[in-house]
Backbone as CSV, one residue per row, in Angstrom:
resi,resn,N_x,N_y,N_z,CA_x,CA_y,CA_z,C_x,C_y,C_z
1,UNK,0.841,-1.195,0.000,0.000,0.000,0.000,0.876,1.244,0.000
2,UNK,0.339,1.793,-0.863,1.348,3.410,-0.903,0.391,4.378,0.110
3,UNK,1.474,5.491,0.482,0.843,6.564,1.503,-0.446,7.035,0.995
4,UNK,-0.312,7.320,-0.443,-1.296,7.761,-1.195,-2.302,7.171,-0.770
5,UNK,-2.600,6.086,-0.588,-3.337,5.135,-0.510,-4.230,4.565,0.664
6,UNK,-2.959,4.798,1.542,-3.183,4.759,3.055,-4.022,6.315,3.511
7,UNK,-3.247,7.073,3.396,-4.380,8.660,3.748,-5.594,8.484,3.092
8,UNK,-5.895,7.822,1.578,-7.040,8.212,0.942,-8.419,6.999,1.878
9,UNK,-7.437,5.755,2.307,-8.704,5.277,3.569,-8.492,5.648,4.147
10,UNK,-8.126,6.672,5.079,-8.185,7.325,6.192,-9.010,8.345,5.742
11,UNK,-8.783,8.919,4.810,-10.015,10.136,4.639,-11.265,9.497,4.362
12,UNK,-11.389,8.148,4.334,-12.830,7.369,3.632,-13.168,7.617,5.212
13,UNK,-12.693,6.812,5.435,-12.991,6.621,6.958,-13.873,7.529,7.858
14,UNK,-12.483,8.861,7.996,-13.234,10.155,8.628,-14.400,10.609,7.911
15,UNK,-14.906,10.420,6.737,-15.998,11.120,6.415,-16.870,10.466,6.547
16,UNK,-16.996,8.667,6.883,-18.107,7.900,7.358,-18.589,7.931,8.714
17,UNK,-17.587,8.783,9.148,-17.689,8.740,10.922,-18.451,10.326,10.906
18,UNK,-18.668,10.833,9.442,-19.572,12.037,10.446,-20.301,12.224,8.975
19,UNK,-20.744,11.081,8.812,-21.920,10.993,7.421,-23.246,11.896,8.131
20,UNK,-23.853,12.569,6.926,-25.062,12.902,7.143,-26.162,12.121,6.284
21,UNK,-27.433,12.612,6.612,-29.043,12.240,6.226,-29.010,10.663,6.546
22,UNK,-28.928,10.662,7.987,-29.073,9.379,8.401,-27.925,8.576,8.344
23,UNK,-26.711,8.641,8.531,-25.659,8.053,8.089,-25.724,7.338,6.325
24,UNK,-26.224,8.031,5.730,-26.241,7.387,4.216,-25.136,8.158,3.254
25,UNK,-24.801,9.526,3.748,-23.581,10.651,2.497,-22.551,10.748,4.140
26,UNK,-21.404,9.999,3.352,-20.159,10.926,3.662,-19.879,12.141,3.757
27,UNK,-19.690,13.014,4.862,-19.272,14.360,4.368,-18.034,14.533,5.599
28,UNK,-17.177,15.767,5.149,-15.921,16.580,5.899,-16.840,16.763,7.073
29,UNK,-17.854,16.894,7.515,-18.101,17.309,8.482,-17.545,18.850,9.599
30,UNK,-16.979,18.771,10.415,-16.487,20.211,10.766,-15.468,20.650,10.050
31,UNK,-14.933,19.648,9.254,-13.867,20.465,8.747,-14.188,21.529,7.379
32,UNK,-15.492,21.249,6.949,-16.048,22.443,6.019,-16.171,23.895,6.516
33,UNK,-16.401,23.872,8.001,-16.635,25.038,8.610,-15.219,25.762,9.138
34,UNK,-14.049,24.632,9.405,-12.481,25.619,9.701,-12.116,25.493,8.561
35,UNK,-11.729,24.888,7.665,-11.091,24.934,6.433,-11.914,26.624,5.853
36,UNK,-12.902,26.674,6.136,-13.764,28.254,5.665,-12.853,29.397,6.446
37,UNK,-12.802,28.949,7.778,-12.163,30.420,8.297,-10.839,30.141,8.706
38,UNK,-10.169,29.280,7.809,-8.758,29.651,8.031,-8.239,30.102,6.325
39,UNK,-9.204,30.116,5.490,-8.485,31.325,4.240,-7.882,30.306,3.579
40,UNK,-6.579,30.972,3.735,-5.490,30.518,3.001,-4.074,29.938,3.580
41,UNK,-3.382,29.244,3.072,-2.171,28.493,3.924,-1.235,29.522,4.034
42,UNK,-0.196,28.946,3.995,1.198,29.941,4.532,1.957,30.353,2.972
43,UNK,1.220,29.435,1.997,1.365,29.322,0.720,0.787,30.789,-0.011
44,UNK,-0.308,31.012,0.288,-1.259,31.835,-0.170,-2.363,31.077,-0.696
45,UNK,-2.484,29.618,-0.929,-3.480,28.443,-1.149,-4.585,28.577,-0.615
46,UNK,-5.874,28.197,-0.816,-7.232,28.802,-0.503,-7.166,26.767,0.440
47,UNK,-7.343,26.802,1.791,-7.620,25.816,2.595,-8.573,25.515,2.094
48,UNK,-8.737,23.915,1.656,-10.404,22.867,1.723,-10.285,21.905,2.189
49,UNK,-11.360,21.326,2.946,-11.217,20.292,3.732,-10.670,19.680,3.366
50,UNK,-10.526,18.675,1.960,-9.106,17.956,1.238,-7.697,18.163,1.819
51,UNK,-7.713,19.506,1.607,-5.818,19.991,1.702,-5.777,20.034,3.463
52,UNK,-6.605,20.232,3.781,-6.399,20.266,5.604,-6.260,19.241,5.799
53,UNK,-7.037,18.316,5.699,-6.826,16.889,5.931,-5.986,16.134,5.581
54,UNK,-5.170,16.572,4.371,-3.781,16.290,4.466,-2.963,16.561,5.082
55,UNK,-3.344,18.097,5.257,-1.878,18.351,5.893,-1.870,17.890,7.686
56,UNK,-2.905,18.107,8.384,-2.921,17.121,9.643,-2.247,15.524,9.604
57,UNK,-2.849,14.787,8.768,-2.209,13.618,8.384,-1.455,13.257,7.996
58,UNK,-0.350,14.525,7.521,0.793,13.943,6.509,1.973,14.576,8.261
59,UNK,1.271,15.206,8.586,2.382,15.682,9.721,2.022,15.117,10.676
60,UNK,1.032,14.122,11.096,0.678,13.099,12.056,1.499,11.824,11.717
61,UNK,1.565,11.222,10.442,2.673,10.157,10.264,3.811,10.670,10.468
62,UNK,4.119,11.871,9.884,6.114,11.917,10.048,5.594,12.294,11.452
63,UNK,5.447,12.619,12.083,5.630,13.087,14.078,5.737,11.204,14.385
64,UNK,4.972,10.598,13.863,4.690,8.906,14.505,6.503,8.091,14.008
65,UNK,6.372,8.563,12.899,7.250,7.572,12.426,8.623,8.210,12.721
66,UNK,8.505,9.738,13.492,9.816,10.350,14.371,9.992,9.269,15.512
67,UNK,9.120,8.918,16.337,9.349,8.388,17.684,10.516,7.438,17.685
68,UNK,11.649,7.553,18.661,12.421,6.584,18.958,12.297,4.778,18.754
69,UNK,10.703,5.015,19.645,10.750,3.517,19.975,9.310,2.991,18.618
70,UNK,9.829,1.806,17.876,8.405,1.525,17.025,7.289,1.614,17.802
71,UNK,6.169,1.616,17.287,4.664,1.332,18.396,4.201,0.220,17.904
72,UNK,3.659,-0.441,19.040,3.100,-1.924,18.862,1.983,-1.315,18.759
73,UNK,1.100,-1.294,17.307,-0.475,-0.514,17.491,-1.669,-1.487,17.566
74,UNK,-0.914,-2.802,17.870,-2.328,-3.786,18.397,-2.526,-3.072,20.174
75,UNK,-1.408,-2.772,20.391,-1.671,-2.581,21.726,-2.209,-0.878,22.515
76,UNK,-1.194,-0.642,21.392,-1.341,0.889,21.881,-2.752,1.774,21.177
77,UNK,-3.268,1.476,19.903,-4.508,1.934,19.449,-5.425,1.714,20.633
78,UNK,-5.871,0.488,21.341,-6.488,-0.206,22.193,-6.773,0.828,23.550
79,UNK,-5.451,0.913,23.624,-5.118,2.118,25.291,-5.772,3.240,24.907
80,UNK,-5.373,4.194,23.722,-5.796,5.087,24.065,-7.178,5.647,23.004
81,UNK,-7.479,4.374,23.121,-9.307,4.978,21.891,-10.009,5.295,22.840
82,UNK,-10.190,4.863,23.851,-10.902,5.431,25.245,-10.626,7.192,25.579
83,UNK,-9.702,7.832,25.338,-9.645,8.754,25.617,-9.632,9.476,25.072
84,UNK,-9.219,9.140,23.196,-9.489,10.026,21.889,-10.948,10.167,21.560
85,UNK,-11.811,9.194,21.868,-13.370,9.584,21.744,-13.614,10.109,23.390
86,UNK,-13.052,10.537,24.377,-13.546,11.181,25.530,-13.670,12.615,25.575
87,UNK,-14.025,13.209,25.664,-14.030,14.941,26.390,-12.659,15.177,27.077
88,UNK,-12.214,14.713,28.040,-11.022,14.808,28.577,-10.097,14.875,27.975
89,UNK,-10.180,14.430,26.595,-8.673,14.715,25.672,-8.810,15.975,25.155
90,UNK,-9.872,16.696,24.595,-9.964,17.933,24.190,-9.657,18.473,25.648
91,UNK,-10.188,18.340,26.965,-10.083,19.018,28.207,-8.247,19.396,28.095
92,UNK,-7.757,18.427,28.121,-6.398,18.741,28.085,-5.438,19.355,27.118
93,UNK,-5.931,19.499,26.119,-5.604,20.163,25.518,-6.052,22.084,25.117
94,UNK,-6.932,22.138,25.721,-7.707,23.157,26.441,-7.060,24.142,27.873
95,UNK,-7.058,22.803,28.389,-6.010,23.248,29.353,-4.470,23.783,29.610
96,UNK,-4.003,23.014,28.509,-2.864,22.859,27.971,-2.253,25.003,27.651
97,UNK,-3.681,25.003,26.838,-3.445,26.180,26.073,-3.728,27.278,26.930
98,UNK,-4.592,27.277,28.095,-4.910,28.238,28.725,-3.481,28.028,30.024
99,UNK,-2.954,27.756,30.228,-1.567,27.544,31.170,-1.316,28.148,30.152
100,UNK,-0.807,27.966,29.213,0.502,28.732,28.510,-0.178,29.870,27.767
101,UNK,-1.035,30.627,27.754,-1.627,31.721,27.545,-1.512,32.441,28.177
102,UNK,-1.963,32.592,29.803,-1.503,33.163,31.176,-0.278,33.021,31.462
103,UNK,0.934,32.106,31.109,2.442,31.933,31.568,2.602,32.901,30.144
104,UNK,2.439,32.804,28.960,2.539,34.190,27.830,2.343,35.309,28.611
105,UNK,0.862,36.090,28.931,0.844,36.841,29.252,1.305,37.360,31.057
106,UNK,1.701,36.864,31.612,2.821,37.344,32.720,4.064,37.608,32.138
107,UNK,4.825,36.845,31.042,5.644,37.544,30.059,5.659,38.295,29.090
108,UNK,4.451,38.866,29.047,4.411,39.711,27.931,5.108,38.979,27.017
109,UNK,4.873,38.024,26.358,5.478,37.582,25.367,4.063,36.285,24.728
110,UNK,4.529,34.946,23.337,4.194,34.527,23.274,5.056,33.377,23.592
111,UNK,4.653,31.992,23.688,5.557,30.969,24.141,4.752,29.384,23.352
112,UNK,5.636,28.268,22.539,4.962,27.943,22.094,4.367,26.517,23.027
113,UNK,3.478,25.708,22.715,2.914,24.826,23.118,3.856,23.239,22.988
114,UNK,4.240,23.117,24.415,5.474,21.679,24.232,4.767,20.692,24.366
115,UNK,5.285,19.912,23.599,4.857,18.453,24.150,4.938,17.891,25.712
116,UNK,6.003,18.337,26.284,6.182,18.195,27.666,5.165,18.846,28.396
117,UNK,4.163,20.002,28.291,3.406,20.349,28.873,1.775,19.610,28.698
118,UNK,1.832,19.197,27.055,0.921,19.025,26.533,1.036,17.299,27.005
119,UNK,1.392,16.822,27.323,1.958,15.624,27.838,1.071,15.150,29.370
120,UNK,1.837,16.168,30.110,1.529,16.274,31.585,-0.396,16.701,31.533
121,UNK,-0.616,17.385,30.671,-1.945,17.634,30.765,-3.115,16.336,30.403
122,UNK,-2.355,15.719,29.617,-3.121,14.312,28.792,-3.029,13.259,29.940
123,UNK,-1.936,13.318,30.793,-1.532,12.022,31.587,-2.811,12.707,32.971
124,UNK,-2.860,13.989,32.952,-4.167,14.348,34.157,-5.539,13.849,33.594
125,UNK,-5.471,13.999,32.345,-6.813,13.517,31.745,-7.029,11.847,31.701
126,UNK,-5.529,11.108,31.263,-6.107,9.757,31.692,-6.677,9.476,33.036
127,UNK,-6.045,10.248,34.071,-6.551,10.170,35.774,-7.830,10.325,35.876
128,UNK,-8.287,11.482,34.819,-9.267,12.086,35.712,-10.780,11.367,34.582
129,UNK,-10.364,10.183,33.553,-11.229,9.385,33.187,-10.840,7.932,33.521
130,UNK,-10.101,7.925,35.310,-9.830,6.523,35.128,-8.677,5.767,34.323
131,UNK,-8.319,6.135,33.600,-7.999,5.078,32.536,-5.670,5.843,33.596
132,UNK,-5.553,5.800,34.251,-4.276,6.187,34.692,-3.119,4.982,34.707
133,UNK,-4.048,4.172,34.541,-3.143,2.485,34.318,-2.774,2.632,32.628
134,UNK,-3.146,3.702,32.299,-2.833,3.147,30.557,-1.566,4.731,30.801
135,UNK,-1.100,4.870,31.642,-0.281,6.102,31.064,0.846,5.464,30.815
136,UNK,1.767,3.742,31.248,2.524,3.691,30.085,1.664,1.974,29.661
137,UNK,1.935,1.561,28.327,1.688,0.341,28.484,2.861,-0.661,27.796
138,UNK,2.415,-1.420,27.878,3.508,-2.646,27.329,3.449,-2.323,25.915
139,UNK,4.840,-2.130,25.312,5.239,-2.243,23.927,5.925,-3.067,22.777
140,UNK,4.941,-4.213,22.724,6.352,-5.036,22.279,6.039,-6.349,23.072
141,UNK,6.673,-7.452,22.218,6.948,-9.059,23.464,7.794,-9.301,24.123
142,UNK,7.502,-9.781,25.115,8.250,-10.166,26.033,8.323,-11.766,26.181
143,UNK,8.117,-12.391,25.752,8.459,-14.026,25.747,10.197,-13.975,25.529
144,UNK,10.288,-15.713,26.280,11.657,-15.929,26.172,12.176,-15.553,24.655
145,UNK,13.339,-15.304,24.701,14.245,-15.040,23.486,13.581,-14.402,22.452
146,UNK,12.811,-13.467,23.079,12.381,-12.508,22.333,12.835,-10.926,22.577
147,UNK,13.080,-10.015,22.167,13.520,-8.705,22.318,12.998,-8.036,23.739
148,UNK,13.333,-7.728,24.860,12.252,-7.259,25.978,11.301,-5.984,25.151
149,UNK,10.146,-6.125,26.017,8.934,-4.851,25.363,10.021,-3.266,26.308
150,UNK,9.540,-2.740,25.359,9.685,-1.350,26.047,8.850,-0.479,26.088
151,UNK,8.600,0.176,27.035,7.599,0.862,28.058,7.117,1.922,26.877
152,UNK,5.751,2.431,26.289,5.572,3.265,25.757,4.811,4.770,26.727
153,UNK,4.710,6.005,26.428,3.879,6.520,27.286,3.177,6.949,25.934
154,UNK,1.729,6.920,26.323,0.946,7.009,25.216,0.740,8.450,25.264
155,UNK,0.504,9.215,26.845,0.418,10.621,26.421,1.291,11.467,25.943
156,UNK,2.903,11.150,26.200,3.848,11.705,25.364,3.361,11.417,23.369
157,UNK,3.196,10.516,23.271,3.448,10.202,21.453,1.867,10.937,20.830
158,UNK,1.071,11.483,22.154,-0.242,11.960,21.859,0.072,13.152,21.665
159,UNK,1.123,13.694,22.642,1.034,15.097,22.695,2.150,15.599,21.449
160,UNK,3.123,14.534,21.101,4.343,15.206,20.123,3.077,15.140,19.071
161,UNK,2.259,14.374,18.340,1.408,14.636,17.301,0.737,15.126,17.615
162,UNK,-0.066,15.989,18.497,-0.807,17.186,18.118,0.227,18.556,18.603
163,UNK,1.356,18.601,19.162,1.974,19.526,18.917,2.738,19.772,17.582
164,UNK,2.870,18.839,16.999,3.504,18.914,15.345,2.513,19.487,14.471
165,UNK,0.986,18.970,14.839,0.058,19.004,13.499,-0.259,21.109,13.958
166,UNK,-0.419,21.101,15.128,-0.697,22.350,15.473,0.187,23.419,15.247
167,UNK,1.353,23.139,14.982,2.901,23.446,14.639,2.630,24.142,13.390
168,UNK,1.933,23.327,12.150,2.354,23.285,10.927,0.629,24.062,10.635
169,UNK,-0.461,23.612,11.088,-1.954,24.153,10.717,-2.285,25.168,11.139
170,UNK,-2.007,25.319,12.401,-2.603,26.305,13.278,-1.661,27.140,14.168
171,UNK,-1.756,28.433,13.637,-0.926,29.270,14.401,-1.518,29.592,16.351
172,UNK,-0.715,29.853,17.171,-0.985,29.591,18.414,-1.805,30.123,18.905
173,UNK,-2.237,31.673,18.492,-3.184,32.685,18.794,-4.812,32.525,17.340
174,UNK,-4.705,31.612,16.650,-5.506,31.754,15.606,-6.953,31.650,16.637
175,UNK,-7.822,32.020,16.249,-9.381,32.051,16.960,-9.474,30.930,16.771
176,UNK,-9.275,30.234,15.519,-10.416,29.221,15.126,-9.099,27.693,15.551
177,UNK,-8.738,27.929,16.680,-7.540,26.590,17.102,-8.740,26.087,18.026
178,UNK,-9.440,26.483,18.900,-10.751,25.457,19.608,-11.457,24.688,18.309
179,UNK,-11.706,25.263,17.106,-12.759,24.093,16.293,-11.688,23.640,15.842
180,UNK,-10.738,23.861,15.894,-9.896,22.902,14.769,-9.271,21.869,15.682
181,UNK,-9.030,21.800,16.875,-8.606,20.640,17.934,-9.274,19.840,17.908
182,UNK,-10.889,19.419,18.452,-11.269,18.536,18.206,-11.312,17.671,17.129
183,UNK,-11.541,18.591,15.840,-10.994,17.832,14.332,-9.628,17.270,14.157
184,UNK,-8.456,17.544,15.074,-7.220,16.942,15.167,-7.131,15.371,15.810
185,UNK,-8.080,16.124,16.830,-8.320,14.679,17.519,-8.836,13.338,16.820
186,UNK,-9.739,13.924,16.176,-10.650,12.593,15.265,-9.978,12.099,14.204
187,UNK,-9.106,13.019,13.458,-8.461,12.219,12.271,-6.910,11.420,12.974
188,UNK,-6.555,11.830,14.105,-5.356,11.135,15.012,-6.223,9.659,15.043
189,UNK,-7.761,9.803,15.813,-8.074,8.307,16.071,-8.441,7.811,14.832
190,UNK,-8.796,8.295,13.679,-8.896,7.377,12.402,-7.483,6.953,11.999
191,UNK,-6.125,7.750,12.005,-5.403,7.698,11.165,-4.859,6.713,12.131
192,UNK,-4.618,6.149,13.709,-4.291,5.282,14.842,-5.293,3.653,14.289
193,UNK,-6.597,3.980,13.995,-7.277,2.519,13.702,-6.780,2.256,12.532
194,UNK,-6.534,2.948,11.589,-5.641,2.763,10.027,-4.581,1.921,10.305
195,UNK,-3.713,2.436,10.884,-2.380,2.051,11.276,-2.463,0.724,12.126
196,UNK,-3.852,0.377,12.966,-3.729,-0.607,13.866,-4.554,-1.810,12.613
197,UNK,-4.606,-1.689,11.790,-5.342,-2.344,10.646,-4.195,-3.038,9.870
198,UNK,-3.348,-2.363,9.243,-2.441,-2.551,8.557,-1.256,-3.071,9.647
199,UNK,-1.123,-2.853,10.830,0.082,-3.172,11.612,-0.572,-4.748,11.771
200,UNK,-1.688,-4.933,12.048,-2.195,-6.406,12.652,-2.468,-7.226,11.543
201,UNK,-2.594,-6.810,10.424,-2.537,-7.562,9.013,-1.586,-8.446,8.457
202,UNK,-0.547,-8.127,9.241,0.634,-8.602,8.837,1.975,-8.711,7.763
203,UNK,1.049,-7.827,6.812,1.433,-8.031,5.302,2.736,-7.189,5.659
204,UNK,3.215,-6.076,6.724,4.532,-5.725,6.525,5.580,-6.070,7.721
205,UNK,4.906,-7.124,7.951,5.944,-7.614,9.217,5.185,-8.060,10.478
206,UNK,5.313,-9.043,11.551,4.616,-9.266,13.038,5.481,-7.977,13.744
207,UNK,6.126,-7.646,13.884,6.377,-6.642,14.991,6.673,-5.471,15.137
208,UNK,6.813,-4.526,15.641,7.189,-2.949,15.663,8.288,-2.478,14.896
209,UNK,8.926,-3.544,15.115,9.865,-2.789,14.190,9.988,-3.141,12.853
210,UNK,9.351,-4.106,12.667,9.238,-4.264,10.989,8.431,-3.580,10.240
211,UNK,7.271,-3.010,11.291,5.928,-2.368,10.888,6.571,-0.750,10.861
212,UNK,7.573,-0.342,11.756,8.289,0.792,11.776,8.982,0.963,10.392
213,UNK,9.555,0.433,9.439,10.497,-0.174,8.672,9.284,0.983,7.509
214,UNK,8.072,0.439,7.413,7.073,0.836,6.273,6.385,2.184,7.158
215,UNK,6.331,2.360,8.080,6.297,4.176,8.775,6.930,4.693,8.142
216,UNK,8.263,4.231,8.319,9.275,5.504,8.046,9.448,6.019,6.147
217,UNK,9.204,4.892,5.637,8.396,4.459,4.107,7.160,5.688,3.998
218,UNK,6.461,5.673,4.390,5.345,6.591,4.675,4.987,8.104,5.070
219,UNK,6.006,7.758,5.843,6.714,9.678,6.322,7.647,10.260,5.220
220,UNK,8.590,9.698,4.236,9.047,10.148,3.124,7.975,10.507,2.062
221,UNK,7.026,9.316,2.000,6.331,9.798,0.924,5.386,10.903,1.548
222,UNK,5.130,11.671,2.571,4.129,12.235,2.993,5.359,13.508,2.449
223,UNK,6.124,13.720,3.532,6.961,15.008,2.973,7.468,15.087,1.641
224,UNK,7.527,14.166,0.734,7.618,14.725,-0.581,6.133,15.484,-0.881
C-alpha cells in the first residue's frame, strides 16, 4: 500500500464517521466550517477540507514515524481509543493552552505549546477518566528469546502529534484553534485505527519494528 493510498482510507474513513441524512452521504463534516475560516495556507493556497486533511495527516505520520521507539499498534490503538473519543482529551488540551496563555501573558510575550506540557496535561486527563493504568503500556513481546517490550507513554506520542500538526496548521493565537482541535483529535483516532489495521494484518511484518520499517516508508512519501 502506498501513503497515497493509506491517507485516501483514512479520509474514507473520517468522512463515514460524520456521514449525514441518516448516516447514508459521507461528508468533511467540521472540517467544512475551519477549512472556511482559516483562508489561506502559509502558501497563499485557498484551505479545503481535502488539503487540511492532508496536511494534519501527513504531519501526524512523520511526528509517529519520528518516535524513537516503534509502536506496537495492536496494543497501543487499544489504550488510548478510550480517551481520543472522551471529552477529557480535548479538556487537556484546552487546558494545555490556557496555562501557557496566562504563563505568555505574565511575560508579555508569546511561548509555544510543548509536548512536555501538553503531555503532563493528557496524563491528568487519563486520571481524571480513570484510565491512569494506561499512562505507560507494554510495547512489544516479552516471551523468552524474544527482544524485551519497552515501556511506551501514550500521552507523550499523543502530545508530540498534536503539537507537530498544530505546529504546521494552526498558528498559536488563531481564533479558530478550539474548532480545529477537536478535528485533530478525530483524524489522530482514524489515522491510529488505520495504522492498527495494517500493523495487525501482517502483510509488513509481526512486529514494531518491521511495521516501523514501512512508517518511516510513509513519512518520506508524505513530505515529498
Amino acid at each position: 500500500m502506498t501513503y497515497a493510498e493509506l491517507r485516501a482510507a483514512t479520509a474514507q474513513a473520517y468522512c463515514r464517521q460524520n456521514a449525514a441524512f441518516f448516516g447514508l452521504v459521507p461528508t468533511w463534516g467540521p472540517l467544512w466550517n475551519c477549512a472556511g475560516q482559516m483562508g489561506t495556507d502559509q502558501f497563499g493556497r485557498a484551505t479545503d477540507p481535502q488539503s487540511l486533511f492532508n496536511r494534519i495527516h501527513d504531519t501526524g505520520i512523520r511526528a509517529i514515524a519520528a518516535q524513537q521507539t516503534p509502536v506496537d499498534w495492536s496494543q497501543t490503538y487499544a489504550a488510548v481509543k478510550p480517551l481520543l473519543e472522551a471529552q477529557p482529551f480535548l479538556t487537556a488540551i484546552q487546558s494545555a493552552r490556557w496555562e501557557l496563555a496566562t504563563s505568555a501573558a505574565d511575560r508579555d510575550g508569546s511561548l509555544p505549546l510543548t509536548k512536555e506540557l501538553l503531555a503532563r496535561h493528557i496524563r491528568d486527563a487519563f486520571a481524571r477518566a480513570g484510565l491512569q493504568h494506561l499512562t505507560r503500556i507494554r510495547n512489544g513481546p516479552t516471551a523468552i528469546g524474544v527482544s524485551q517490550a519497552r515501556a511506551l507513554d501514550p500521552s507523550t506520542l499523543l502530545a508530540t502529534i498534536i503539537t507537530a500538526v498544530l505546529g504546521v496548521v494552526c498558528p498559536p493565537t488563531a481564533a479558530f484553534s478550539a474548532i480545529l482541535e477537536p478535528i485533530i483529535a478525530a483524524v489522530i483516532k482514524v489515522l491510529f485505527s488505520s495504522l492498527t489495521t495494517q500493523f495487525t494484518s501482517g502483510t509488513y511484518g509481526a512486529s514494531p519494528d518491521a511495521f516501523n520499517a514501512q512508517l518511516q516508508q510513509w513519512a518520506k512519501e508524505a513530505a515529498s
